[in-house]
Structure formats: C-alpha cells, structure tokens
C-alpha positions as CSV (number, residue, x, y, z in Angstrom):
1,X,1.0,217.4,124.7
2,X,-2.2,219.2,123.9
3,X,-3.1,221.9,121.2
4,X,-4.8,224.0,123.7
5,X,-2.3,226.7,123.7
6,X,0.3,227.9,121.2
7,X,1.9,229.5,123.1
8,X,3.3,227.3,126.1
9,X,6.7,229.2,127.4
10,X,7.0,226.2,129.6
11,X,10.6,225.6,131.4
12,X,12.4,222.2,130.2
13,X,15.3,220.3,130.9
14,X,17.3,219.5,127.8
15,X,20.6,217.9,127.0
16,X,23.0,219.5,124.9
17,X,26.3,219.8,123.7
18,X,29.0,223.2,123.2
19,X,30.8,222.9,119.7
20,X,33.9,224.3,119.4
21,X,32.7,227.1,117.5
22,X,30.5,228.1,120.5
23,X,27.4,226.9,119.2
24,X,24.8,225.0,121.1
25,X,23.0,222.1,119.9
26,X,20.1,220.4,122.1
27,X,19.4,217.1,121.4
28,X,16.6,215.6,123.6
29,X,13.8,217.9,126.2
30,X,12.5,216.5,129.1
31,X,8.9,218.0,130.7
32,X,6.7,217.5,133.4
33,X,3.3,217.2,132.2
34,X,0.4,215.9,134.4
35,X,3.0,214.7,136.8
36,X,4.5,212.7,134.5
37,X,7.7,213.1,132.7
38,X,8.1,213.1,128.9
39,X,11.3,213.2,127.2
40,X,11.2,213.8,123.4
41,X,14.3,213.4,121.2
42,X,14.6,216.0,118.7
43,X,14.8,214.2,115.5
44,X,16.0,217.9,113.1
45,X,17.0,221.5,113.4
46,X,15.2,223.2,110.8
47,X,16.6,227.0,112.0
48,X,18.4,228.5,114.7
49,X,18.7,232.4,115.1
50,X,19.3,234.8,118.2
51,X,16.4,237.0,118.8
52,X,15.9,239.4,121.5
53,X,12.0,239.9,122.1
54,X,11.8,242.7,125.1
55,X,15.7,243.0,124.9
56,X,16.4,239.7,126.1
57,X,18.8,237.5,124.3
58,X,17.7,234.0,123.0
59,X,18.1,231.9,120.2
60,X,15.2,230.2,118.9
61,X,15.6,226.8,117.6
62,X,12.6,225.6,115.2
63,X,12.9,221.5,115.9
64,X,11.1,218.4,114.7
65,X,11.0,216.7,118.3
66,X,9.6,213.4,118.6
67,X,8.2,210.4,120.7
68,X,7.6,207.1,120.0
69,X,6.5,206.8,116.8
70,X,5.2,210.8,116.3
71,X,6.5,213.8,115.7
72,X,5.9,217.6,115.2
73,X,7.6,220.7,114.8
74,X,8.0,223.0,118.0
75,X,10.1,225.9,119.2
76,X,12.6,225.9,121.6
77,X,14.3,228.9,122.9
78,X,17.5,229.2,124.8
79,X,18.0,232.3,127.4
80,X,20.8,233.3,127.0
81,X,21.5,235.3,129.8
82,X,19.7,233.4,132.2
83,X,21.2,229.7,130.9
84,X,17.7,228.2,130.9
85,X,15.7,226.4,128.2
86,X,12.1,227.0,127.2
87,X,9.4,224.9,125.2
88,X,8.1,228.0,123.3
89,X,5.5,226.8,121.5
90,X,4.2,224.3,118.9
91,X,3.8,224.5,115.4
C-alpha cells in the first residue's frame, strides 16, 4: 500500500464476527490493489467509536493491521446503514 494519499476511502471485504452484545469486531481486510489481492490480518483494536460525518452513521475502528512480517496502524470504518466496510485511511 503506498503513502501517496491519506486519505484512501477505498471499499474492502472484511471478515467479522456479531457478539452477543451487538458489537462488531473485524478481524482480517481483503483489497484489490494493482489487480492483485491483499488480505491483511488485523493484529489490535486500539478504538472503536460511532461517528456520523455528513449524518451518516459509522463506527470507526483505529487498527494495527498487518502482512507478513509489517504492520501499521490504519482506519477502518463500518457504514452502518449501508452494511459496507471501508479502508479509511492510514496512519
């Protein structure tokens, strides 16, 4: 993944599981980048928070995802009325 952009608001697939308490947890994101497909486990939560930039529900998740033998720290947000998962950006 490059630097070029911080902000990257790029559509991911990512599997997660429902707790009983409601609350999502994602535990690995799969991209397409280049035409290839990257899947990054994420490794910690740090945060999770609903926000609602424009009105929009979401809850932001500030991750340490990771590949191989790197890692970084990224956000991931969850629309919640839409049901879809975003790579945010990365910090």
């Amino acid at each position: 993944m490059e630097q070029s952009d911080p902000i990257l608001n790029m559509p991911v697939d990512v599997i997660s599981s429902c707790g009983a308490d409601g609350r999502l947890r994602p535990y690995r994101l799969r991209l397409e980048e280049d035409h290839a497909l990257q899947v990054f486990s994420i490794l910690q939560i740090l945060s999770d928070k609903e926000i609602k930039p424009a009105g929009q529900p979401m809850i932001s998740y500030i991750c340490r995802i990771g590949s191989q033998e790197q890692s970084r720290l990224a956000e991931l947000r969850y629309h919640i009325s839409r049901h879809r998962w975003c790579l945010y950006r990365l910090l």
